[in-house]
DRENDO-1510 file (C-alpha; in Angstrom, 1 decimal, always signed):
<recs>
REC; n; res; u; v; w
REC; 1; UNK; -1.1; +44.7; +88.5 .
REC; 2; UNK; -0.7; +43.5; +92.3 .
REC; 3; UNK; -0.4; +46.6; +95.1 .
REC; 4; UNK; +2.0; +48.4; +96.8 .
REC; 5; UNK; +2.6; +46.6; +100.3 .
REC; 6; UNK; +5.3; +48.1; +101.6 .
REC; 7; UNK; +7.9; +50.8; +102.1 .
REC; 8; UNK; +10.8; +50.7; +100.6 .
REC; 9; UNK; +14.7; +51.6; +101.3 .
REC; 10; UNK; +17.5; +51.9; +99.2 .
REC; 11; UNK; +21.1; +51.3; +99.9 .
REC; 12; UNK; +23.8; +52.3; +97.2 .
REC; 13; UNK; +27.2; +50.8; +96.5 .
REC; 14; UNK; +27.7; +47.4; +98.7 .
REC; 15; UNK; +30.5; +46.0; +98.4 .
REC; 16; UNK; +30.0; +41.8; +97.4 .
REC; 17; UNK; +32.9; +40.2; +97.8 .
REC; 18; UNK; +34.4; +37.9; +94.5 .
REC; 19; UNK; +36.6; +34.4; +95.0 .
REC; 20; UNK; +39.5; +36.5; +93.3 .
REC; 21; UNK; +39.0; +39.5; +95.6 .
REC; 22; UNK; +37.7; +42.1; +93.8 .
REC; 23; UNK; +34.6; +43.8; +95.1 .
REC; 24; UNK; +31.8; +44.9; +92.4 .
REC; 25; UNK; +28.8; +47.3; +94.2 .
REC; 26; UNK; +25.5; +46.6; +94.2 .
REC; 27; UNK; +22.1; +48.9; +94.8 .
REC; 28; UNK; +19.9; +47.4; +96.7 .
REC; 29; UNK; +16.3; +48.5; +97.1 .
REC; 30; UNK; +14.2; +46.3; +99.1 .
REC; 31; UNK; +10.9; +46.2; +101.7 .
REC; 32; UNK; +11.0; +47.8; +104.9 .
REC; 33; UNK; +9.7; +44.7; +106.9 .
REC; 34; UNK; +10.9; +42.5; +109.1 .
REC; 35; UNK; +10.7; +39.6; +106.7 .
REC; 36; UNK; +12.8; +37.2; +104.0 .
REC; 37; UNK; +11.7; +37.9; +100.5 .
REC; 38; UNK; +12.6; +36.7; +97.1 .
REC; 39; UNK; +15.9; +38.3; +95.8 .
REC; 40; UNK; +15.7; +39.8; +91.6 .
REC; 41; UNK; +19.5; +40.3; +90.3 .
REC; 42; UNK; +20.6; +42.2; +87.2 .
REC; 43; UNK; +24.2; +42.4; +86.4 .
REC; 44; UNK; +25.1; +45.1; +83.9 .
REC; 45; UNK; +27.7; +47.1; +82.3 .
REC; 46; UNK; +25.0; +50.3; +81.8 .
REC; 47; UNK; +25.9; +51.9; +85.2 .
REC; 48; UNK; +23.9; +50.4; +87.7 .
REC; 49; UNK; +22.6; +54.0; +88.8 .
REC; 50; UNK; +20.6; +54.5; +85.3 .
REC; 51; UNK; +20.8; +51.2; +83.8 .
REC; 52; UNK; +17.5; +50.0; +81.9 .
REC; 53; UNK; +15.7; +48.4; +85.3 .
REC; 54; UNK; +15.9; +51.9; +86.5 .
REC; 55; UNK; +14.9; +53.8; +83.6 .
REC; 56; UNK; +11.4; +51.7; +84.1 .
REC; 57; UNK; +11.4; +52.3; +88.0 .
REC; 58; UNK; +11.8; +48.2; +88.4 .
REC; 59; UNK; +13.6; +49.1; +91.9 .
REC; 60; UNK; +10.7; +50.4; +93.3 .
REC; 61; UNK; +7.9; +48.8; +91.8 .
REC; 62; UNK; +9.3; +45.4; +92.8 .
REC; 63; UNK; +10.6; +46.3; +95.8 .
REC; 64; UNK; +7.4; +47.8; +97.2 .
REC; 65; UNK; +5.4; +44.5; +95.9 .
REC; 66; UNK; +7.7; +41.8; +98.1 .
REC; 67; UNK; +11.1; +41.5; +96.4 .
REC; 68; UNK; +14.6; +42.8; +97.1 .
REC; 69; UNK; +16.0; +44.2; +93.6 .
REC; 70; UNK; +19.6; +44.7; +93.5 .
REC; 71; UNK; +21.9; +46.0; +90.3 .
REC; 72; UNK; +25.1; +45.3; +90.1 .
REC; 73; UNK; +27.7; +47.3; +88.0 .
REC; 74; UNK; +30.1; +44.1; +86.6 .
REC; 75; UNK; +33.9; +44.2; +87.6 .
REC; 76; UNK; +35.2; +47.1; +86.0 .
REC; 77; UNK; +32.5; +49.4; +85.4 .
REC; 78; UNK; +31.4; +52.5; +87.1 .
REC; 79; UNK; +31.5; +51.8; +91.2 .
REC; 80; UNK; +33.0; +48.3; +90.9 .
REC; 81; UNK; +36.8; +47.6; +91.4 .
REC; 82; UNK; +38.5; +45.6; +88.6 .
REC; 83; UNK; +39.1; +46.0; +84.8 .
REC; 84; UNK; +36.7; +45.4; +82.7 .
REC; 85; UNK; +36.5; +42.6; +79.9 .
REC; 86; UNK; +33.5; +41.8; +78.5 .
REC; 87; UNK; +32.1; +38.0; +80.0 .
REC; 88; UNK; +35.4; +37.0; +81.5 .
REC; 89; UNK; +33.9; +36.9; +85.1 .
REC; 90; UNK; +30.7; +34.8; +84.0 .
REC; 91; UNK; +30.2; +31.5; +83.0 .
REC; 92; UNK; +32.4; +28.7; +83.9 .
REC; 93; UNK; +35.8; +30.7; +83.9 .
REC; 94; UNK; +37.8; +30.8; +86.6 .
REC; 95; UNK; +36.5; +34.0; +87.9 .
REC; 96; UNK; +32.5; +33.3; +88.4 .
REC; 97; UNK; +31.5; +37.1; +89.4 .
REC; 98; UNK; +27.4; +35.8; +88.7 .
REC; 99; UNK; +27.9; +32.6; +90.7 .
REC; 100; UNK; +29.1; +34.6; +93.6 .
REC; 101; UNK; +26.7; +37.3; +93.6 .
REC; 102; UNK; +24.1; +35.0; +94.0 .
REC; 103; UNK; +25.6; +32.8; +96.7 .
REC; 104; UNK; +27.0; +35.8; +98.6 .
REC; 105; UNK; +23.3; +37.5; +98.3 .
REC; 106; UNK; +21.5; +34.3; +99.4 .
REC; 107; UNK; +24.0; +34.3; +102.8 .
REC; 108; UNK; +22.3; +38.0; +103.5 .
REC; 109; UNK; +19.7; +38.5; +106.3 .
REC; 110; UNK; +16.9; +39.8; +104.2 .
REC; 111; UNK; +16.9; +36.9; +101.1 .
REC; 112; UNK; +14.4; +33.6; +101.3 .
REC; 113; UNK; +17.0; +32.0; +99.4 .
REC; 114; UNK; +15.4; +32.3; +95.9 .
REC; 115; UNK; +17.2; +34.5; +93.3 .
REC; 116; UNK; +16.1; +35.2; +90.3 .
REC; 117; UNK; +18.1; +37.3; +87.4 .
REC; 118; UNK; +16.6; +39.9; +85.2 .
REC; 119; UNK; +17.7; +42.3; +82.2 .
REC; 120; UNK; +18.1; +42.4; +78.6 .
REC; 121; UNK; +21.1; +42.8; +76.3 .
REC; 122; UNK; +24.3; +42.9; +78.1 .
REC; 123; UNK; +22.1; +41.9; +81.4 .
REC; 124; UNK; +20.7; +39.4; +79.3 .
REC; 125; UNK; +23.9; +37.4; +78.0 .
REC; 126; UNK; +25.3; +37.6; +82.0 .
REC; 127; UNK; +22.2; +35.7; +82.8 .
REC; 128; UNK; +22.7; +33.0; +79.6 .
REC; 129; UNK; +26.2; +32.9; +81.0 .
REC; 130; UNK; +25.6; +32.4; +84.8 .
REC; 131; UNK; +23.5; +29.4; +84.2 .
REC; 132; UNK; +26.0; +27.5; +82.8 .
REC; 133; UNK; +27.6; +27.1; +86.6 .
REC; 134; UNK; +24.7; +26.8; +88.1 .
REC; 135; UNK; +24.1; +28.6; +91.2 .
REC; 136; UNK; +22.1; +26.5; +94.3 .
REC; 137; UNK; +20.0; +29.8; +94.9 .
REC; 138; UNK; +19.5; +30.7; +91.2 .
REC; 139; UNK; +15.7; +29.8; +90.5 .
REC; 140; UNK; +14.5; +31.9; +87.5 .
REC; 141; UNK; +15.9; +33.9; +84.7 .
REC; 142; UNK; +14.1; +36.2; +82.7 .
REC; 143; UNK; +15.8; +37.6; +79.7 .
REC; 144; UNK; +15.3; +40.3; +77.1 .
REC; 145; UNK; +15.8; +40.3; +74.2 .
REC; 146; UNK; +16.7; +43.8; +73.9 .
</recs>
């Protein structure tokens, strides 16, 4: 297991703005440093506050090892505006909630421009879906099967 390098801070609710203009909220927890660093992105209907990344301490443990983590509640659940139907703003549809997360997160000051997306089940099949569009700053998926 690598080390802790750095410091961490944590910033809840952030509005990312969608092409249809709702706003779904993201945590982000991410090095204290004066640096760009690889950007990890799971989307999830769990409530982003105690969702399964959480319930493993990913925020931290990445965060204080070189990577900005950030969960995002999907349109229509918990702190995100919208209604909620299950895959309608993923994939190729007309509202592409995973394709702008990624771009609006790679236009931040504190990304290198790689994103990666994490999460099983729900987090999972948002990741399966997002591909199909194919984000510029989406490098690597890793999915769970559960």
């Amino acid at each position: 297991m690598s080390p802790s390098q750095y410091q961490t801070s944590h910033d809840k609710n952030i509005k990312i703005p969608m092409r249809y203009g709702t706003t779904p909220r993201v945590d982000i927890t991410r090095p204290e440093a004066e640096s760009r660093f690889p950007v990890l992105l799971e989307r999830t209907l769990y409530n982003k506050e105690i969702g399964s990344e959480n319930a493993v301490g990913a925020a931290e443990y990445f965060a204080s090892r070189g990577y900005v983590l950030i969960i995002q509640d999907v349109g229509g659940r918990f702190a995100s505006e919208g209604d909620f139907y299950p895959f309608l703003g993923d994939g190729t549809g007309i509202n592409r909630d995973g394709y702008d997360t990624v771009e609006c997160l790679a236009d931040q000051p504190w990304p290198n421009g790689r994103i990666g997306t994490i999460g099983g089940s729900h987090s999972g099949a948002t990741q399966c879906r997002n591909a199909l569009c194919r984000p510029p700053h989406l490098q690597a998926m890793f999915i769970r099967d559960s």
